[in-house]
N, C-alpha and C positions, 0 to 999 in steps of 0.2 A: 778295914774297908779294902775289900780285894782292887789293886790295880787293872786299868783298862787295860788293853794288850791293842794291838795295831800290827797285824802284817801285813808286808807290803811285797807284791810280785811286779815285777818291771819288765817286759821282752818288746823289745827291740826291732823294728824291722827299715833298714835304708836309714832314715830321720824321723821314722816317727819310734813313738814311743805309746806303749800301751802301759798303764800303770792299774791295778787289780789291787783294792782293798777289802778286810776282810777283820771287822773288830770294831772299834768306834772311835772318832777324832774327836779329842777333848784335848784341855790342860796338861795330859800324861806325853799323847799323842801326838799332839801338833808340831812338837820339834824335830820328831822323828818326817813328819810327812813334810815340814819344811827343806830337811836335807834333802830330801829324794827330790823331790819338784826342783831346786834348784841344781841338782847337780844333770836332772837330764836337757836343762837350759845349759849348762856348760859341758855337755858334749857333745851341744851343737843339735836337738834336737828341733826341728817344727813344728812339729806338730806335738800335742801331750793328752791323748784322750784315757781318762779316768775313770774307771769303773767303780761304781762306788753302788753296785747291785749286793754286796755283803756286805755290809756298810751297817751296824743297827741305828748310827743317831752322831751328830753333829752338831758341837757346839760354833760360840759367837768365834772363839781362837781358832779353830779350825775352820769358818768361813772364810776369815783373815787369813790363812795360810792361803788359800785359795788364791782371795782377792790381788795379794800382792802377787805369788807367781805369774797370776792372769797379766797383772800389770808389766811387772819382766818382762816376761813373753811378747809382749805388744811393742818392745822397747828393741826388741832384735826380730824383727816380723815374724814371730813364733806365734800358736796360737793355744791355749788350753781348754779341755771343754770337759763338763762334768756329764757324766751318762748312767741314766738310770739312778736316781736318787731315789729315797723312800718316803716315803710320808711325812714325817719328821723332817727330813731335809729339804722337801719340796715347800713347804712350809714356811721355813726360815729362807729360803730363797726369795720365796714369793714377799715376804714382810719386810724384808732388806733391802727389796728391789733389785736382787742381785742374780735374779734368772736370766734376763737376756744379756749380763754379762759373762754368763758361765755356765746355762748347760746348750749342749749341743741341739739344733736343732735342723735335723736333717729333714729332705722333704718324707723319707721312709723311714718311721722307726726302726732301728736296728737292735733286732732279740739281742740280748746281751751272750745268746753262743754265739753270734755271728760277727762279735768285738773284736774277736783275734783273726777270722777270718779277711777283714779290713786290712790286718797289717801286711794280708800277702799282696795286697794292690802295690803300685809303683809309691815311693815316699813323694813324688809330685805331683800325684793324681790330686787335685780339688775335694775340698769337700764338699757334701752334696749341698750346704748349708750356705755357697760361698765364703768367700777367704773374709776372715776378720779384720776387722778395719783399723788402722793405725792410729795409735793417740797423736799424731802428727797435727800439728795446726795451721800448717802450709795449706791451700789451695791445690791441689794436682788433679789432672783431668782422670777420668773414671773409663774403662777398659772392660768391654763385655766378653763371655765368650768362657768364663771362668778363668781368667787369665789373673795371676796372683804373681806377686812379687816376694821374694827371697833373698838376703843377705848372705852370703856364703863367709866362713872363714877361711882362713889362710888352708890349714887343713882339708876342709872341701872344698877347696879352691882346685886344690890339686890334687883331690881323690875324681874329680868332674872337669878336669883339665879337656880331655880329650871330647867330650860331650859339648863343650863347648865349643872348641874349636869347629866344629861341626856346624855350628852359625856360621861358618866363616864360610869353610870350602867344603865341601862334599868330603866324606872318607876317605882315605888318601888311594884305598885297593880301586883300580882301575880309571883312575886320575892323571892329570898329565901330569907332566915334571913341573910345569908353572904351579898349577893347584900345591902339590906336596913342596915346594920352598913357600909357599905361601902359608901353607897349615904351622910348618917350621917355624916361621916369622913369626905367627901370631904365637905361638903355646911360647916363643922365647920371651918375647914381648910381656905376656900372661906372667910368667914366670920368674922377670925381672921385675914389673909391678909390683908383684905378692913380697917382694922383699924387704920393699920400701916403707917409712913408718905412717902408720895412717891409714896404708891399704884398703881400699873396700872396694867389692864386687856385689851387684844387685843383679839377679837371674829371673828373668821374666819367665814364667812356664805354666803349661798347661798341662799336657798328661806328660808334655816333653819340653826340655827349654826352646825358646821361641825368641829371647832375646837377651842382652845384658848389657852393661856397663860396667866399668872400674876404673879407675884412677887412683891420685893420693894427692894429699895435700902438698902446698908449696908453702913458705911462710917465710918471714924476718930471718936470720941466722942460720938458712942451709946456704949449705957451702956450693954442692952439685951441679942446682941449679940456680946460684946467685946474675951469674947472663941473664937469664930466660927472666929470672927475677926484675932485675932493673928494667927489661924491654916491654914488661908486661905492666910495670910501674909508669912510664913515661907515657902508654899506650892508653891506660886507664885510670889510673892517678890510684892503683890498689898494691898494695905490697905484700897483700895472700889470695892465693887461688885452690881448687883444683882442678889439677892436669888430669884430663881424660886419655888414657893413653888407648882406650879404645869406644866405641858405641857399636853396640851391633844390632842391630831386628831384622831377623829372618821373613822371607815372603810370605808374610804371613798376610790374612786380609787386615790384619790394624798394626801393620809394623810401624805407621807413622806414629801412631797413637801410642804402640809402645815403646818406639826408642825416645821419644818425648816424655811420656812416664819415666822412663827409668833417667833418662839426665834429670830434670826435677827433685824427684826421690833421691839422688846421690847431691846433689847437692846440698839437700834438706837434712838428709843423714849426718852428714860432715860437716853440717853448720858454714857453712863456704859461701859466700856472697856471689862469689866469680870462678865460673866456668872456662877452661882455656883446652882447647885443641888445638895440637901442630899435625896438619897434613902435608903430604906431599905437595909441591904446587901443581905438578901434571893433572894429578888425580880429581880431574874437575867434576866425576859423579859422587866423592868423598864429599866436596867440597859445597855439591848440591844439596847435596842429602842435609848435611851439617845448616846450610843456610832454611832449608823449609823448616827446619826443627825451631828456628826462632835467633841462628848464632849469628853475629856479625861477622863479615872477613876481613881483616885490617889488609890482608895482604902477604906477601915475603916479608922474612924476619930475617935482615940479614945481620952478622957478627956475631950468630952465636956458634964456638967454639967445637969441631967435630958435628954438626948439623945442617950444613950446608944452607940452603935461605927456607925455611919450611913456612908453609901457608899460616900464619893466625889467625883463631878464628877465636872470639868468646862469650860469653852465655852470663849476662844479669839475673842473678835468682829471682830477685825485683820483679823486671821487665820480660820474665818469659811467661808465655800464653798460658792460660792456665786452663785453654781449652780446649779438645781436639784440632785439627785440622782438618780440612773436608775430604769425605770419603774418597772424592775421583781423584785425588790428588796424584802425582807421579810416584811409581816403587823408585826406593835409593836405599844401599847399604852403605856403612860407613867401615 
């Protein structure tokens, strides 16, 4: 009995990822097409659109290969979609029930010459199908506009450093001196975060990011911030947090809506009960912004060690709204 054969082409464009089969997934196959799907999940891919136009026939194990990356993917807000299957696999999709979790459904069918064509869009551009929805089972409010949420690693953290910062201040080329210590402040800030264990940053975007969040966790037995710890203890009667070491939403028209999405979403991520921010106490538009979002302010925190009395402010994953806030509301950056 001659062996099936299975080639696989992979090209690359930003995070996304095009993958081009060409042979049939069976029992031979599956393991092979296992590798490959998981490993463009670990280098950080988003997106995974699969052509599967040479494709002759698709068994139950190669659905399966499928279903679980699909599942992955959902698990780090990646998304995979299958394009252009054959009769045979349209088939087995439609009997499984597993069409509307796996093939793509654009408002314009897209000729499968026009697949790679896709990859030369921006890797944050929306799909035209909107962003796949998270197996998450939190509540969090819903954001029009095509606006999609992203996880970055440490890696593109700091490949999108600068892009980010860009929330903050304007480009630093024809900025004042305030702006450029400020861009400084934040990409150090950024960049001392990303060190920490736990790390996570969630990047709001549309064709362009438009907002984000990061922090890390606090917990039992760090040393760091064992202070911050006990104050945050005595304040709330919780002995783990995470520390937001920043929030940001750009003037966007739903920046309430997404720096509200995105604290949610990071909390939910990181399994975190309690949210905690330390602002400036001057900083009373930080400190606005932070309170419409849903935070409480306790005040100055005074006696912690090298931080002079900074504002606290903190965030019940429980007790936050888990609905917009109204449109006319005030702009505030954090």
């Amino acid at each position: 009995m001659a062996v099936r054969r299975l080639d696989i082409h992979r090209r690359d464009k930003g995070e996304r990822a095009l993958v081009t089969l060409l042979g049939e997934v069976g029992p031979a196959t599956a393991p092979l097409l296992r590798a490959a799907l998981e490993r463009c999940l670990r280098d950080g891919m988003t997106v995974i659109d699969v052509d599967l136009t040479t494709v002759d026939s698709c068994d139950a194990k190669g659905l399966d290969v499928f279903l679980t990356a699909s599942r992955r993917a959902e698990r780090v807000h990646a998304a995979l979609r299958l394009h252009h299957p054959c009769a045979q696999i349209t088939r087995l999709l439609a009997v499984t029930g597993s069409a509307p979790l796996l093939l793509a459904a654009p408002v314009h069918p897209v000729p499968p010459a026009l697949l790679h064509d896709l990859l030369d869009t921006s890797a944050s551009v929306a799909s035209a199908g909107g962003t796949h929805a998270s197996g998450d089972s939190a509540a969090v409010p819903v954001v029009k506009d095509g606006i999609r949420l992203r996880r970055l690693t440490r890696r593109q953290t700091e490949g999108m450093s600068e892009d980010i910062a860009d929330l903050v201040v304007e480009p630093v080329a024809g900025s004042s001196g305030q702006a450029h210590r400020e861009r400084l402040d934040f990409l150090w800030r950024l960049a001392v975060s990303a060190r920490r264990t736990g790390f996570a940053l969630l990047l709001a975007e549309t064709t362009v990011p438009v907002g984000c969040a990061f922090g890390f966790p606090v917990g039992p037995g760090g040393r760091s911030e064992r202070g911050l710890q006990e104050c945050i203890g005595r304040l709330t009667g919780r002995t783990g947090f995470l520390l937001l070491t920043q929030v940001v939403a750009q003037h966007h028209g739903q920046h309430r809506d997404i720096g509200r999405l995105l604290q949610q979403r990071l909390l939910v991520d990181r399994h975190a009960a309690l949210g905690v921010a330390l602002l400036h106490p001057a900083d009373r538009a930080a400190q606005a912004a932070y309170e419409s979002w849903g935070w409480r302010n306790h005040g100055e925190l005074i006696g912690l060690p090298g931080r002079g009395a900074p504002c606290v402010l903190t965030l019940s994953r429980e007790s936050a709204p888990a609905v917009p806030v109204p449109r006319d509301a005030g702009r505030g950056r954090a």
